[in-house]
C-alpha positions in Angstrom: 143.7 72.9 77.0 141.2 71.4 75.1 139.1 72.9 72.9 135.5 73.8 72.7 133.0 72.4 70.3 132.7 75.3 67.6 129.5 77.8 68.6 129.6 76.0 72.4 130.3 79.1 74.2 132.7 78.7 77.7 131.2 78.9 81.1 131.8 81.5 83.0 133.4 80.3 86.5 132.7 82.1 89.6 134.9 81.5 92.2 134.0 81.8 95.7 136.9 82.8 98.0 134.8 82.0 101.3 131.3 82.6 102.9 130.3 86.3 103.2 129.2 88.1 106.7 128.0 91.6 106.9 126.2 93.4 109.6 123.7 96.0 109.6 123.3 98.1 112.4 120.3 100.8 113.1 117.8 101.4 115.6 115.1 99.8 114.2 114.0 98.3 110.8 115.1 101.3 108.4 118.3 98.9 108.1 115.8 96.9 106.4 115.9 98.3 102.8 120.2 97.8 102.9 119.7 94.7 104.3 117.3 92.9 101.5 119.7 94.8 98.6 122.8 92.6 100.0 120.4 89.7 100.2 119.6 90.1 96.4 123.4 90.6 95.3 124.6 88.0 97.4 122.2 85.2 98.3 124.6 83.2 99.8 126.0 85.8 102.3 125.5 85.4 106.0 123.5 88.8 107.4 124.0 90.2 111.1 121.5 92.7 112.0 121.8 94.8 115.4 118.9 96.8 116.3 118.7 99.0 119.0 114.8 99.0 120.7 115.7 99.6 124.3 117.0 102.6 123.0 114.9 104.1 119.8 114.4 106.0 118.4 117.8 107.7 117.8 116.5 110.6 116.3 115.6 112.4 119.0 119.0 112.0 121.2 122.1 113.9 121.7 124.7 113.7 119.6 126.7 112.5 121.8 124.2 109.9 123.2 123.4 108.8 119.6 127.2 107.6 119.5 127.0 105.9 123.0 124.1 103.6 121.8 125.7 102.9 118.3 129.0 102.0 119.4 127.1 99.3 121.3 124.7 98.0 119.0 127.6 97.7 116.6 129.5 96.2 119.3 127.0 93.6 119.5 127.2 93.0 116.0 131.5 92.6 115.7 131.1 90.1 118.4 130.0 87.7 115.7 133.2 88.2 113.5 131.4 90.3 110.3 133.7 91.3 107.0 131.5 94.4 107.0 129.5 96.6 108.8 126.6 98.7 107.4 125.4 101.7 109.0 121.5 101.5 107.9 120.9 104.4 109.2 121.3 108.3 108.1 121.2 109.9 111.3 123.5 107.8 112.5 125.8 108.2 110.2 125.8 112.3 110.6 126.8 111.7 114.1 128.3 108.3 114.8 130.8 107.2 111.8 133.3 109.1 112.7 133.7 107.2 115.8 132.7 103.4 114.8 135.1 104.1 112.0 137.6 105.0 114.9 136.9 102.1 116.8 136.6 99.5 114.5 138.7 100.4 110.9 140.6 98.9 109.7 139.8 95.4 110.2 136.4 95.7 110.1 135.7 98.2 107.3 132.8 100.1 108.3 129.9 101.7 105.3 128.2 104.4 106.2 124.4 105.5 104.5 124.8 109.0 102.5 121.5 110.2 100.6 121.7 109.4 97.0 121.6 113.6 96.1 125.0 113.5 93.9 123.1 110.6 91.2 119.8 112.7 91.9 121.2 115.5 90.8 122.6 114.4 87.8 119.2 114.3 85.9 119.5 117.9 86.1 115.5 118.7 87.1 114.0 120.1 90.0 114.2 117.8 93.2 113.2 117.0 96.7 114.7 116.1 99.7 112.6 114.1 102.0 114.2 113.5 105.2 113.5 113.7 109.1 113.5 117.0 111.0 116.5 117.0 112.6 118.7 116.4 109.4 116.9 118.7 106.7 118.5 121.9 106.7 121.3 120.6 108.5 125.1 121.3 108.3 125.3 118.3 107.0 122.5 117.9 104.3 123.4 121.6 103.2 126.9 120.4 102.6 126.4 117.1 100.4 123.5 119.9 98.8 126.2 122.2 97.8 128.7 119.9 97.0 126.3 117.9 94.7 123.7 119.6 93.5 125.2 123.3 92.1 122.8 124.6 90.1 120.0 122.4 90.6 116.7 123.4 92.4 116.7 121.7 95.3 113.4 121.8 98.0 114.0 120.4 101.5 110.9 118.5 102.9 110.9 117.6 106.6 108.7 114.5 107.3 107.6 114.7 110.7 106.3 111.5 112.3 107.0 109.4 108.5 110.3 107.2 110.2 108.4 106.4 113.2 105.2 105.3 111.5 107.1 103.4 108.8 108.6 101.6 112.0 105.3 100.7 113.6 103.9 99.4 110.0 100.9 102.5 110.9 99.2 102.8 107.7 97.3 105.7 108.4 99.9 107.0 110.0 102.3 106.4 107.2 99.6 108.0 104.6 98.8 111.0 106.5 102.5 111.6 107.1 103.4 111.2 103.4 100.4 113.4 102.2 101.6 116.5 104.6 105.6 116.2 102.8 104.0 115.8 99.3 102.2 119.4 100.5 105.5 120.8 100.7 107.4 119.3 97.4 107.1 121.5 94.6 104.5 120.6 91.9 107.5 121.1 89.4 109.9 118.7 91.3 110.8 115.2 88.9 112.8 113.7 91.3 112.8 112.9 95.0 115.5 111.8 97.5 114.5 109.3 100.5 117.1 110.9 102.9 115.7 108.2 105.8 116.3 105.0 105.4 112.9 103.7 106.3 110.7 105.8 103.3 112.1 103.4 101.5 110.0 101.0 102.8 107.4 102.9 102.1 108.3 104.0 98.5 105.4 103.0 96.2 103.2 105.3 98.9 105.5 108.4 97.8 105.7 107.8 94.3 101.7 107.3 94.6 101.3 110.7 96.7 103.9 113.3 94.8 102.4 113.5 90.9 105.4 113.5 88.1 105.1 117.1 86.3 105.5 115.4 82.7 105.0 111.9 80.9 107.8 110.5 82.6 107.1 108.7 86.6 108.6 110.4 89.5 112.2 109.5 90.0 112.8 107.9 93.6 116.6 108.0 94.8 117.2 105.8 97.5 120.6 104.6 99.2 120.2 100.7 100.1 121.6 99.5 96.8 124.8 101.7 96.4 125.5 101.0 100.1 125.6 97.4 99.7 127.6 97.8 96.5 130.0 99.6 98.4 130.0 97.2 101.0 131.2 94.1 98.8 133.5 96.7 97.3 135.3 97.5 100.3 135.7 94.0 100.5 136.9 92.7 97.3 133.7 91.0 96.9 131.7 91.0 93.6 127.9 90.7 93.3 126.5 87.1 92.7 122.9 87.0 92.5 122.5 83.8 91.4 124.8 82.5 94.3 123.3 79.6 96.2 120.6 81.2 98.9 122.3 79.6 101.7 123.3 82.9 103.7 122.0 82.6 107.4 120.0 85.7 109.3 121.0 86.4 112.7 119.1 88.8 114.5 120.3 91.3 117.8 117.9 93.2 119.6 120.1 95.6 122.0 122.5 93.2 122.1 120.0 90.6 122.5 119.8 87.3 120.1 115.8 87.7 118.9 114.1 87.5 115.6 112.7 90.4 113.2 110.4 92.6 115.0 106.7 91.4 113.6 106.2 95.6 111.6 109.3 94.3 109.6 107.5 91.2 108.3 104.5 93.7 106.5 107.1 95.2 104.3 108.6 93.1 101.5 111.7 93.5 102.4 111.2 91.8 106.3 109.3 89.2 103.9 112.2 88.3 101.8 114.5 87.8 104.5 112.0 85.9 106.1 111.2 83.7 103.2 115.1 83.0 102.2 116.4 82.3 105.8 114.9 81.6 109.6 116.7 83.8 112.0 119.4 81.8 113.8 121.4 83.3 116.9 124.6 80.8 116.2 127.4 82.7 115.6 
């Protein structure tokens, strides 16, 4: 091999074992926040994402209706071959992974979207959950609680109405939502858990509305960026963020081929996508 000039450090090789496809899969544009993190590690990966209009919000349904109208949109999404498949959604997650896991592990490994409590808690201070109705105080919520965050205050916060004005891009809405959960969080509380995927979106409106008890700024835990970690994980893949944007966007609405839905564009994460890559409906 030959040598190197002395003080020329080598070049570090990536080496790309193929192009990249992973789906996201939620109701409606809380997938969004996932969906830009994968963007940002992997430029050059081609996205999927299967929304669900005809059929949001989930929130409100059955259990066991939630599951009927996931296994679909995500059906909607294998049809176009993904590696992975995200589920952008919290809720569900709670009621649905079970069963896509069922139906489509193990060769198409399937991510579900857990809220980041375990790293929130381990700042040790007082913290908040934020999250929809129907999951605070839930089974679920008070298990990850318990399992994560022994001996840590912890302060549930149900958001009424925040997820479904995040999804119309409501600004007043959004505020006045976000004002009523920063009544209820504890004016000693440093930390604060998004439990929905869409108050991610809506983030610097939180941190604005919920004042830090000491010098340091309020401490936002969110899940996008872990769950697309996981997802090149689960697939051997390794972040590349200075990949070659060439990754195409391809976008499902109940099963439909259709383009992001026009409140996704007034967040910066519908921006980026829309910036990096036109939607395409080739598979």
């Amino acid at each position: 091999m030959r040598s190197l000039p002395h003080g020329t450090a080598p070049r570090r090789l990536i080496v790309y074992r193929g192009r990249v496809k992973i789906a996201l899969m939620d109701s409606g544009i809380g997938l969004l926040a996932a969906t830009a993190a994968v963007r940002r590690l992997r430029p050059d990966a081609d996205l999927v994402l299967s929304l669900d209009p005809d059929g949001m919000p989930w929130g409100p349904r059955t259990p066991a209706d939630l599951t009927r109208r996931a296994l679909a949109v995500a059906e909607a999404a294998a049809v176009h071959r993904p590696d992975a498949l995200i589920v952008g959604c919290n809720t569900a997650t709670v009621h649905a992974l079970t069963a896509l896991r069922a139906r489509h592990e193990p060769d198409l490994p399937v991510v579900g979207t857990v809220p980041a409590i375990k790293p929130a808690a381990a700042g040790g201070g007082p913290l908040a959950i934020w999250a929809t109705p129907a999951t605070t105080g839930s089974p679920y919520q008070r298990d990850l609680i318990k399992r994560f965050a022994a001996g840590v205050t912890v302060t549930e916060v149900p958001c009424p109405g925040l997820a479904e004005a995040v999804e119309r891009a409501d600004g007043t809405a959004i505020d006045e939502a976000v004002a009523a959960a920063a009544a209820l969080t504890p004016d000693d509380v440093t930390t604060v858990v998004l439990g929905c995927t869409h108050y991610e979106l809506v983030a610097d409106r939180i941190r604005a509305a919920v004042p830090s008890p000491g010098p340091q700024p309020l401490a936002l835990h969110g899940s996008a960026g872990a769950v697309a970690a996981q997802a090149l994980r689960r697939l051997g893949e390794q972040p590349a963020p200075d990949a070659p944007a060439t990754g195409t966007l391809t976008v499902l609405l109940s099963g439909r081929p259709g383009g992001l839905p026009d409140a996704a564009l007034t967040y910066p994460e519908g921006g980026l996508l829309q910036a990096a890559v036109p939607a395409r409906t080739a598979q």
